[in-house]
N, C-alpha and C positions, 0 to 999 in steps of 0.2 A: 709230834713225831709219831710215825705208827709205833703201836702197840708191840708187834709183833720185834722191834727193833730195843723195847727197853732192856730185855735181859743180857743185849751186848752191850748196850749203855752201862749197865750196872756192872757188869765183867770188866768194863774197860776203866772205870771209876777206880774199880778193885786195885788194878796193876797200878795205877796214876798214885791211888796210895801210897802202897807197899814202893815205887819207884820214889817217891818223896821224901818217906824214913830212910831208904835204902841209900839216898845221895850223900847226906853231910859225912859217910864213910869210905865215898869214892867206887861201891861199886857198880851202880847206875853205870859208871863214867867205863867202866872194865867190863857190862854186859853188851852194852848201845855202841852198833858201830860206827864210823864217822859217817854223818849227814853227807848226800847227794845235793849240793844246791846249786845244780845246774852249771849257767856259767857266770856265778855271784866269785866274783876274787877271794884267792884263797884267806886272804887274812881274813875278811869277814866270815869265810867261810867256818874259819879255827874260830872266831868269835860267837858263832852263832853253838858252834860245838860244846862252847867252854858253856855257854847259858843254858842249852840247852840239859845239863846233866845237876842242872843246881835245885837248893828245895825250893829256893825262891822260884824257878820255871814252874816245879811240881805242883806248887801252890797256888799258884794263879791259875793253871789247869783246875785243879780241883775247886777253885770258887766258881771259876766258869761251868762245871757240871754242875755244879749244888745251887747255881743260881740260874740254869737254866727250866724248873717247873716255874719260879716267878717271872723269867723273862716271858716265856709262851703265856702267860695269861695273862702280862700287859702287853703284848704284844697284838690278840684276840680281843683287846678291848678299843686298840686304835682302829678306827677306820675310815679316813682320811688325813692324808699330809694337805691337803689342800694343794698348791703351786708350789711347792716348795723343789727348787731342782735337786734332781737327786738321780744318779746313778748306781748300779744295782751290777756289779761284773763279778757273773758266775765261771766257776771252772768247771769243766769235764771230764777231768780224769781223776781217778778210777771211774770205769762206768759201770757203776755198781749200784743198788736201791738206796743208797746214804746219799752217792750223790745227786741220784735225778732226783728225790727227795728237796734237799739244799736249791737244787736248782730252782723249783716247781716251787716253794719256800722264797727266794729271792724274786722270780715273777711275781709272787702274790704281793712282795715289800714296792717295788718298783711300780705297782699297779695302787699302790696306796695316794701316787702323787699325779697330779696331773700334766706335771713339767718333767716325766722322767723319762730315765732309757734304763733298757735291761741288757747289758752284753752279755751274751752263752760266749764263752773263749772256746772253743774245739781245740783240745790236746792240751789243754791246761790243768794243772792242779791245782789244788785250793792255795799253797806255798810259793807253786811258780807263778800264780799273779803277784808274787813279792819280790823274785830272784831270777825267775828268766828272764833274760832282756827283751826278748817279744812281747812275752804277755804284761811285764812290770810297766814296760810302756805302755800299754793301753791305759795300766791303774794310774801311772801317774799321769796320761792325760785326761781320764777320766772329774781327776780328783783336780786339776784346773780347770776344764771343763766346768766343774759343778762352782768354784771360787767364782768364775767371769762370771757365770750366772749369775750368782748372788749378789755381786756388786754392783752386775749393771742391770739386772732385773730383766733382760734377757733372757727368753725363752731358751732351753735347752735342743741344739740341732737332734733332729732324728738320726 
């Protein structure tokens, strides 16, 4: 990740913290307003709220930044998937340096295989390839896509 990007990294860790301890007292839950998640049905939607405000959420953030300097440099040490199929669906929004970052990062993973594809989504967020129904369907055809592949040792359509 550039350089230049770690002391928001570290800032954002900070809050991820402080928001962790600050849950099991409920007021994470009385800062954070309710999630936008497009057009995902409200119950999931109340579901994703209720998770969202928990230490167990906070927790698993915070392993994912503390284990993100050993992911980047096993990451740096792969360099070939061989044929492995493999799909690679970037979002674009915000269009900000994190994300063409992420993006330009997801190119370089998708170029690791020889059977792959790379989707840029325009006007996608990294959560709405989860909860929009446009862009979710792409991931979950993606994500059969890549099953047919494997089973039938078929090459992945461009």
């Amino acid at each position: 990740f550039p350089p230049e990007r770690h002391a928001e990294l570290a800032s954002e860790e900070r809050t991820i913290t402080l928001a962790r301890w600050l849950a099991p007292f409920g007021a994470v839950r009385l800062l954070l307003p309710q999630g936008d998640y497009d057009d995902l049905p409200p119950q999931q939607g109340a579901a994703m709220d209720t998770f969202g405000v928990t230490t167990k959420y906070f927790q698993v953030i915070l392993d994912q930044y503390r284990s993100m300097p050993q992911t980047y440099q096993q990451e740096r040490e792969v360099t070939s998937l061989g044929s492995i199929p493999l799909i690679v669906v970037s979002a674009t929004t915000p269009d900000d340096e994190t994300r063409r970052v992420w993006t330009e990062i997801n190119g370089e993973l998708a170029e690791l295989s020889t059977n792959s594809v790379h989707h840029v989504m325009q006007g996608a967020t990294h959560s709405g390839l989860l909860w929009t129904s446009e862009h979710a369907q792409v991931t979950i055809d993606a994500i059969q896509q890549v099953i047919e592949a494997a089973r039938t040792g078929h090459p992945l359509a461009k």
